[in-house]
N, C-alpha and C positions, 0 to 999 in steps of 0.2 A: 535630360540629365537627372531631375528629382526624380521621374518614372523609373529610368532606372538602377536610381538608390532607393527607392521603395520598394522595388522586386527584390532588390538582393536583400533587402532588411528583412522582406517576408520570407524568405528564402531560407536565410539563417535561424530566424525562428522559427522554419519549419522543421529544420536539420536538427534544430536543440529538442526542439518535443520530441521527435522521433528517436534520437536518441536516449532520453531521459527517459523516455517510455520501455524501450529495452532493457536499459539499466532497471525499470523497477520491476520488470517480469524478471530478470535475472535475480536480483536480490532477493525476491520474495519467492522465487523459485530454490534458492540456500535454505532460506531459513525453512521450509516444507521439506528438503533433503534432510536437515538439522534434526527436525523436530523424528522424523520418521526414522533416523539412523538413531537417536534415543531410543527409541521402542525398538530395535534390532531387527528390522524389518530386510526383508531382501528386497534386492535393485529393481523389480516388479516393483515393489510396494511403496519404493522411494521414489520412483518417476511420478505412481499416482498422484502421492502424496504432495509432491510438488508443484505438478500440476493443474492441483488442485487450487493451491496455494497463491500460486500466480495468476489463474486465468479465472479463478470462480467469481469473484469480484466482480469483473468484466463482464463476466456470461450474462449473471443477473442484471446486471444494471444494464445492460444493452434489449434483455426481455421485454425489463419493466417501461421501457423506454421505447421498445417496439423499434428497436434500431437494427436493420439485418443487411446484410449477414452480420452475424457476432463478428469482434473486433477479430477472433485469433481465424474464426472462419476466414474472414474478407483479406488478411495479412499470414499467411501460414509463419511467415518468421517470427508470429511471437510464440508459436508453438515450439519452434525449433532451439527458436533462444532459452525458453522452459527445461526444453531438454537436456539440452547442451552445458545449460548450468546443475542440472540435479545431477548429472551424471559426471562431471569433474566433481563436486561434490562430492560423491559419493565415492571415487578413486581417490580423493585428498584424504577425505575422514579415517580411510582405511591407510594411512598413511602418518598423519597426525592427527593428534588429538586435539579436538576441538571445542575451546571451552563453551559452555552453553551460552554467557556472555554473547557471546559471538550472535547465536541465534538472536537474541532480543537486539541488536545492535543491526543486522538485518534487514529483521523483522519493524525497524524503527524506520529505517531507510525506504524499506517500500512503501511502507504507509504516507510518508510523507511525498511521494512520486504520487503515488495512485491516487491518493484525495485529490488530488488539483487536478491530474490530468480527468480523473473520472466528473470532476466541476466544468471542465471545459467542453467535453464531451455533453453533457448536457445542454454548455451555454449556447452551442454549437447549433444544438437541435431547436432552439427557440426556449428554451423553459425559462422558467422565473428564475433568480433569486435564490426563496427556498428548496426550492426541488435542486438545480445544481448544486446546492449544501447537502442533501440528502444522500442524492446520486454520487456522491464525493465519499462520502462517508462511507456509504456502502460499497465503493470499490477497494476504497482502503480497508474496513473491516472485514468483508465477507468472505476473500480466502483465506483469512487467516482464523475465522471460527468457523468453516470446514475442515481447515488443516485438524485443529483441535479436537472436532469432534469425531471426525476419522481417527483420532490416534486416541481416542478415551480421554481426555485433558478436560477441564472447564478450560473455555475458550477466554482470551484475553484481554477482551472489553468485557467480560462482565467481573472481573477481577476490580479491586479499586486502586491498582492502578491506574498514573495520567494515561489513556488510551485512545479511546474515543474522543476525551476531551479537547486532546492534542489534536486531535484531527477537524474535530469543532472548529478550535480557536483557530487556525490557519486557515481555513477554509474561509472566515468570518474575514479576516487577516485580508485575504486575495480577493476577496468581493469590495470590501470597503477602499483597498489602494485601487481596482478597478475605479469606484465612483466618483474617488477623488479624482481621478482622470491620471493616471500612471501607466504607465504602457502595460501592455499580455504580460509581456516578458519581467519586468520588473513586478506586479504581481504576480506571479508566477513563483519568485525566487522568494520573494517576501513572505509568500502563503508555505513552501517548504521548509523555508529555514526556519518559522516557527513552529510549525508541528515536528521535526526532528528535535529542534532545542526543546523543546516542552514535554518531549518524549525520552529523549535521551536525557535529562533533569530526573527525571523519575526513577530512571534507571541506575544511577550511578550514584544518585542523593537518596534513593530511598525515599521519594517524595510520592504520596498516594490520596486517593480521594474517599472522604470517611464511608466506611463500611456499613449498611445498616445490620442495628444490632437487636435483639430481642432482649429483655430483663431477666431470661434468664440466663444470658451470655453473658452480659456483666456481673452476674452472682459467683459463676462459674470462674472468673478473671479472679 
């Protein structure tokens, strides 16, 4: 009988990753539609651009990490789900108009998906600690400052907004309810819901991390 209610437990946490994981190739496949329908790009240019968006993250950290096939290689439906979403996307936008809000709100959302799931994917692999923090970071950040630098933008971690930060603290978040001994799943939820609250604080409060300045910036002020 515990056997199995320990299968079905693994079970449902596998179901919740798996889907949490979709959801955040979708959302951050919007906001790469988002950013790329700004720059008036055509439906070529918004697939890339979202695809970028969602799966660069991934790509990288699966290299640096000597993890193969790549995740969208080994699972073709997160390519599909990439698609699938750039491209309703891109029929809504021409449809209504959609505040840029929207994109940062997104773009908040996957971040907060991809840092842990890219943390787990490491813990997975045997790494430490620090490197699943790294490996997190950099799946959360790294399509989104491709999206950027394909579309001409300063990308959005090196902005002083909470960004990276957000993604730190959570990350810091889901290691630490790990070691207290809290189950996957409860860190898990732990580690997202502060990096979107810390994210989305920034976003709506206007809350940023100070800028470094030159003296003759503040002259010029």
């Amino acid at each position: 009988m515990m056997s199995e209610l320990a299968t079905s437990s693994a079970s449902m946490a596998s179901s919740i990753t798996a889907f949490l994981d979709f959801f955040g190739i979708a959302v951050f496949a919007i906001s790469g539609a988002l950013t790329a329908g700004h720059k008036k790009l055509d439906i070529f240019g918004v697939m890339v651009v979202a695809l970028i968006t969602c799966l660069g993250g991934g790509t990288l950290r699966d290299l640096i990490l000597d993890a193969h096939p790549v995740v969208w290689i080994e699972n073709t439906n997160y390519l599909f789900v990439g698609i699938l979403a750039a491209f309703a996307t891109f029929v809504v936008v021409r449809l209504y108009k959609m505040p840029m809000r929207m994109l940062e709100v997104c773009d908040a959302i996957g971040l907060a998906f991809f840092t842990i799931a890219g943390m787990q994917k490491a813990q997975a692999l045997g790494y430490s600690p620090e490197i699943a923090l790294l490996m997190g970071l950099m799946t959360g950040v790294a399509g989104g400052i491709l999206r950027d630098i394909v579309c001409n933008e300063i990308p959005l971690i090196f902005h002083k907004e909470i960004y990276a930060t957000a993604a730190i603290a959570g990350g810091i978040q889901f290691l630490v309810f790990q070691t207290i001994g809290f189950d996957a799943e409860v860190s898990m939820v732990v580690g997202m819901v502060t990096i979107l609250a810390l994210r989305l604080t920034g976003i709506f409060m206007g809350l940023s991390m100070p800028a470094f300045l030159f003296s003759d910036d503040r002259q010029d002020d």
